[in-house]
ZADO-230594 format. One line per 8 residues: number of its first residue (from 1); for each residue x, y, z of N, C-alpha, C. Coordinates in pm, 1 decimal. Example, Ala and Ser with C-alpha at 12.3 -4.5 7.8 and 13.67 -1.06 7.14 Angstrom:
BEGIN
1 = 1319.0,-569.0,780.0,1230.0,-450.0,780.0,1320.0,-330.0,780.0 ~ 1285.0,-225.0,708.0,1367.0,-106.0,714.0,1290.0,3.0,787.0 $
***
This chain:
BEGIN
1 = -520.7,2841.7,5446.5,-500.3,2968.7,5511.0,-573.4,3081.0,5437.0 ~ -602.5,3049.8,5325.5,-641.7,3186.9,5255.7,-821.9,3129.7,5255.8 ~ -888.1,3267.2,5243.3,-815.2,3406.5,5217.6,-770.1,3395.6,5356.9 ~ -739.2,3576.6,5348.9,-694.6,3631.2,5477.9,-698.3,3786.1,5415.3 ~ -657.7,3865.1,5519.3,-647.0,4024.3,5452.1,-490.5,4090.2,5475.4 ~ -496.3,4159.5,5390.1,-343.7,4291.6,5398.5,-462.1,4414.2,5440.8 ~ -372.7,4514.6,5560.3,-417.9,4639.1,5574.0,-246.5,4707.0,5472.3 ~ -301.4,4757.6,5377.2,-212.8,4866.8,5305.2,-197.8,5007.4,5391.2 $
9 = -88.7,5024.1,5466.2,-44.8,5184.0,5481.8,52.9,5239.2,5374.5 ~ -35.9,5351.3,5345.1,74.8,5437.6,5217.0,82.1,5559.5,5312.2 ~ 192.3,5593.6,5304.4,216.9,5745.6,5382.1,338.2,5842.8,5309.7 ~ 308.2,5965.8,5323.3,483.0,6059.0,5281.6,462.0,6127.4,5454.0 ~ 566.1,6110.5,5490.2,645.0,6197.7,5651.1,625.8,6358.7,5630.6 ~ 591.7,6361.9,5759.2,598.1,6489.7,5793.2,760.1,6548.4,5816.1 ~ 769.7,6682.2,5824.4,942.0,6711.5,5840.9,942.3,6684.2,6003.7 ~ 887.8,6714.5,6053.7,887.3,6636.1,6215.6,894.1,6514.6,6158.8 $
17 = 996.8,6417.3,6191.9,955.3,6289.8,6263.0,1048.2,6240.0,6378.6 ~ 1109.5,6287.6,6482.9,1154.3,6291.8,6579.6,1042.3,6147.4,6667.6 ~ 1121.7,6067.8,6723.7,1036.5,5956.5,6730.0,973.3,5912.8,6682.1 ~ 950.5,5892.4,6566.1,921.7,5813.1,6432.3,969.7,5661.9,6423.6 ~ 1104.1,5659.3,6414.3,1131.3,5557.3,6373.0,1136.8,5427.9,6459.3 ~ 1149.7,5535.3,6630.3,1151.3,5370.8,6728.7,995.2,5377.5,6748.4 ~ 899.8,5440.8,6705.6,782.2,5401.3,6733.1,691.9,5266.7,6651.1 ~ 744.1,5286.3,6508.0,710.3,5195.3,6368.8,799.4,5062.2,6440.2 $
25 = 916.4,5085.3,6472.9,967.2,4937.3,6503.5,899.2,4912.5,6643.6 ~ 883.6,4970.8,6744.8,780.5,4906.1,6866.1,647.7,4843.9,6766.6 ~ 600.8,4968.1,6687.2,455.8,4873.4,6694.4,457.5,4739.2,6581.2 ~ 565.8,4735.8,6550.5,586.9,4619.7,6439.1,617.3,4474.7,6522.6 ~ 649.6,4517.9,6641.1,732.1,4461.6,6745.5,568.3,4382.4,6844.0 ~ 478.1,4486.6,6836.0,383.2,4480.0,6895.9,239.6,4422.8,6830.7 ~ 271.7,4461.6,6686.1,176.2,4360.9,6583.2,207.1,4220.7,6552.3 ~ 296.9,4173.4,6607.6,382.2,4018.9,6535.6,296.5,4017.2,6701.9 $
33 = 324.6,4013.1,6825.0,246.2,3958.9,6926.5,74.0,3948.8,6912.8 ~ -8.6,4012.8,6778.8,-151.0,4017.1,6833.1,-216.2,3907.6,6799.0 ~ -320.9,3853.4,6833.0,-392.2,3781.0,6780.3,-413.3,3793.6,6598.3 ~ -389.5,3676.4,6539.4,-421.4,3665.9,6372.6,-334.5,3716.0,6315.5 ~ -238.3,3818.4,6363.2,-94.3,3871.4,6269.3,-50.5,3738.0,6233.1 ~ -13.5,3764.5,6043.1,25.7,3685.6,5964.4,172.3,3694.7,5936.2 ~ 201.5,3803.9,5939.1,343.0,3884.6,5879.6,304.4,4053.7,5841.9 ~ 430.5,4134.3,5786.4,454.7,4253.4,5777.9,533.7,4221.2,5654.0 $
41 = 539.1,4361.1,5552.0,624.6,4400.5,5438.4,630.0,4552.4,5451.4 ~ 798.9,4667.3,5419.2,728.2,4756.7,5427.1,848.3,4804.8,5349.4 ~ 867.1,4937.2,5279.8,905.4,4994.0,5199.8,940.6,5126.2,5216.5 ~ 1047.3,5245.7,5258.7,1026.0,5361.8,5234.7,1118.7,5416.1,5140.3 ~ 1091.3,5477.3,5040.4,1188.8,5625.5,5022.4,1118.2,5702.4,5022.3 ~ 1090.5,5780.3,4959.6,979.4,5945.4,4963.2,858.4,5903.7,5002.8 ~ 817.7,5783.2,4927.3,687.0,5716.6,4956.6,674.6,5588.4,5087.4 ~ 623.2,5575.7,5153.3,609.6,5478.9,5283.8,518.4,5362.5,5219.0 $
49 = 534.2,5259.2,5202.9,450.1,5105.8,5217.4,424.9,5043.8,5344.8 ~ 345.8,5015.0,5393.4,352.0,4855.4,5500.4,247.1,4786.6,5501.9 ~ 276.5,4661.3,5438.4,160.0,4600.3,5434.5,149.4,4483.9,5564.0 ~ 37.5,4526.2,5620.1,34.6,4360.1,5746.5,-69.0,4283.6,5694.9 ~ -81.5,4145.3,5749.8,-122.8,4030.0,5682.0,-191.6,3972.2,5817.0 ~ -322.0,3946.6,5773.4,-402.3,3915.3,5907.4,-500.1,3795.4,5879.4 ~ -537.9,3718.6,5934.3,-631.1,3619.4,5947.7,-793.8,3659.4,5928.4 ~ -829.6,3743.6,6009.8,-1006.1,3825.8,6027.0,-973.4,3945.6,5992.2 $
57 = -1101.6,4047.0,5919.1,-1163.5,4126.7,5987.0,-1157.2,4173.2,6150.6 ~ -1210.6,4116.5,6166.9,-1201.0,4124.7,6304.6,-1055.4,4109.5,6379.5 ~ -967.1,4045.5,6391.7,-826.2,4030.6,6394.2,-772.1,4208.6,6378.1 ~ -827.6,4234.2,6239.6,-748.1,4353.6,6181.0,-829.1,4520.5,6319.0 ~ -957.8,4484.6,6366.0,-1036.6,4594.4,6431.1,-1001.2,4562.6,6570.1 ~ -924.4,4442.8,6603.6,-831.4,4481.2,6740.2,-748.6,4534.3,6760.9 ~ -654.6,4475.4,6650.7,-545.8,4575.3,6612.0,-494.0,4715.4,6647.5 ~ -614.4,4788.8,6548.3,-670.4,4936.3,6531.8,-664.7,4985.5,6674.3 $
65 = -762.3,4915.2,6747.8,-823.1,4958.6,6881.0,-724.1,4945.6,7010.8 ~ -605.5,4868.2,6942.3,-501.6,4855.5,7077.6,-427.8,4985.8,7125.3 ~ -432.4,5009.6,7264.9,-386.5,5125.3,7299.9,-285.9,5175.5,7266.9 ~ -195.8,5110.9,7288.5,-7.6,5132.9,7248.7,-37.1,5222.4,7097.2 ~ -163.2,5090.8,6965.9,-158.2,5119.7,6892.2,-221.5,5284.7,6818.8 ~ -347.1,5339.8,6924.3,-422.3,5436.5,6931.1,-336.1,5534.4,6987.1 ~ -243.1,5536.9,7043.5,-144.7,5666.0,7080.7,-40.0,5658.3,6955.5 ~ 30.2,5573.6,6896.5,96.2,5580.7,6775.7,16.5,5635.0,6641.0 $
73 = -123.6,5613.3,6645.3,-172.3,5667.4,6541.3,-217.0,5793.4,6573.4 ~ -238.3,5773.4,6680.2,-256.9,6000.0,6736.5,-136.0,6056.5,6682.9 ~ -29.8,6046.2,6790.7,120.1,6082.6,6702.5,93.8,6124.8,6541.6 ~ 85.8,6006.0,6478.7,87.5,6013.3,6345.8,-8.3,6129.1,6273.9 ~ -92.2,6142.6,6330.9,-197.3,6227.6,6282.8,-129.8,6358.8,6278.3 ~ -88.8,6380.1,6436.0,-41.3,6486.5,6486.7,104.2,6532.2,6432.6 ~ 189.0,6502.4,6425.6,342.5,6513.4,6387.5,369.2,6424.9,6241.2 ~ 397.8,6301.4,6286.3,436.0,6224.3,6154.5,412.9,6246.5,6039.4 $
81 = 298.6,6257.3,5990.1,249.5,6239.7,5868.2,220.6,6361.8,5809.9 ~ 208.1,6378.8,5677.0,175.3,6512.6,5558.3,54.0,6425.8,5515.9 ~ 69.8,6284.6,5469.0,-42.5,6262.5,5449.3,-33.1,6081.9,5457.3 ~ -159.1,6018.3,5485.9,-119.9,5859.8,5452.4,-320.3,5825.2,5413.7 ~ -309.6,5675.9,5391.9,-428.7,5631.8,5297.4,-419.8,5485.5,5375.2 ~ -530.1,5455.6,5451.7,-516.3,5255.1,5440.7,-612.9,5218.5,5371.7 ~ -562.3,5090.2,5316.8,-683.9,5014.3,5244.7,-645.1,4893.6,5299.3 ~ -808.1,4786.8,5318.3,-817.8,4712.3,5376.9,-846.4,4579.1,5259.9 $
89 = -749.1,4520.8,5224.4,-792.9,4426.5,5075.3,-858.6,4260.9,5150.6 ~ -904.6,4181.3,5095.3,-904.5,4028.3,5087.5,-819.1,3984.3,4960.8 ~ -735.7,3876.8,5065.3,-638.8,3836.0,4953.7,-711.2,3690.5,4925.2 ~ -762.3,3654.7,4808.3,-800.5,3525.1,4776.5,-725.9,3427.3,4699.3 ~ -613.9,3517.3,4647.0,-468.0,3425.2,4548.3,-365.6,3471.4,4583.5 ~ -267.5,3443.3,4613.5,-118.6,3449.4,4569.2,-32.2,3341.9,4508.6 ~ 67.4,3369.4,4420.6,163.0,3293.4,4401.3,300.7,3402.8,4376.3 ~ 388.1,3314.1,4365.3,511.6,3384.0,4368.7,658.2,3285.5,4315.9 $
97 = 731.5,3341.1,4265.6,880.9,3287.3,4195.5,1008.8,3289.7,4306.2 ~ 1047.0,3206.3,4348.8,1167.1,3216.5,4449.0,1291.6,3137.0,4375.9 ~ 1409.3,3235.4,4316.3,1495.6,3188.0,4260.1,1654.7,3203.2,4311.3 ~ 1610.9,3220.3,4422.9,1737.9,3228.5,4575.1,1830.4,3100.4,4550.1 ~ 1941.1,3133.0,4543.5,1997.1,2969.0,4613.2,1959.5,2913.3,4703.0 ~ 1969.6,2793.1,4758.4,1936.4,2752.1,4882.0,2107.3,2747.7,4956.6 $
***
């Protein structure tokens, strides 16, 4: 499977966010349906995380370009946000410790 890529969103909220929050769960709702979505991770207190996990390049520039998704990021521009940053990584390693009960 690997590589593959994470798109990193870092964001802090605007004091508007009045439809904010059912919009992030639609499009989370709406990224698990696209082509090459791998998974989602995401994080807020003052600071916002979400990382999605994609198969292509290309995978990740449909994404972007999906309508639903191009009116949520207008929004965002417009109301939501004070400020946010994506970065687009290649992941070529992971490992990880899972010490859960079963």
């Amino acid at each position: 499977m690997k590589p593959y890529y994470a798109v990193i969103f870092t964001s802090l909220l605007s004091e508007n966010t009045k439809g904010y929050h059912q919009m992030a769960e639609q499009m989370e709702n709406l990224a698990k349906q696209q082509q090459g979505f791998l998974g989602i991770e995401s994080a807020r207190d003052n600071l916002g995380i979400t990382v999605s996990y994609w198969k292509t390049l290309e995978d990740i520039k449909k994404w972007q370009a999906n309508s639903e998704h191009l009116l949520a990021q207008k929004l965002g521009k417009e109301q939501w946000y004070q400020w946010y940053k994506v970065r687009i990584c290649k992941v070529e390693r992971e490992y990880e410790i899972d010490n859960q009960p079963l």
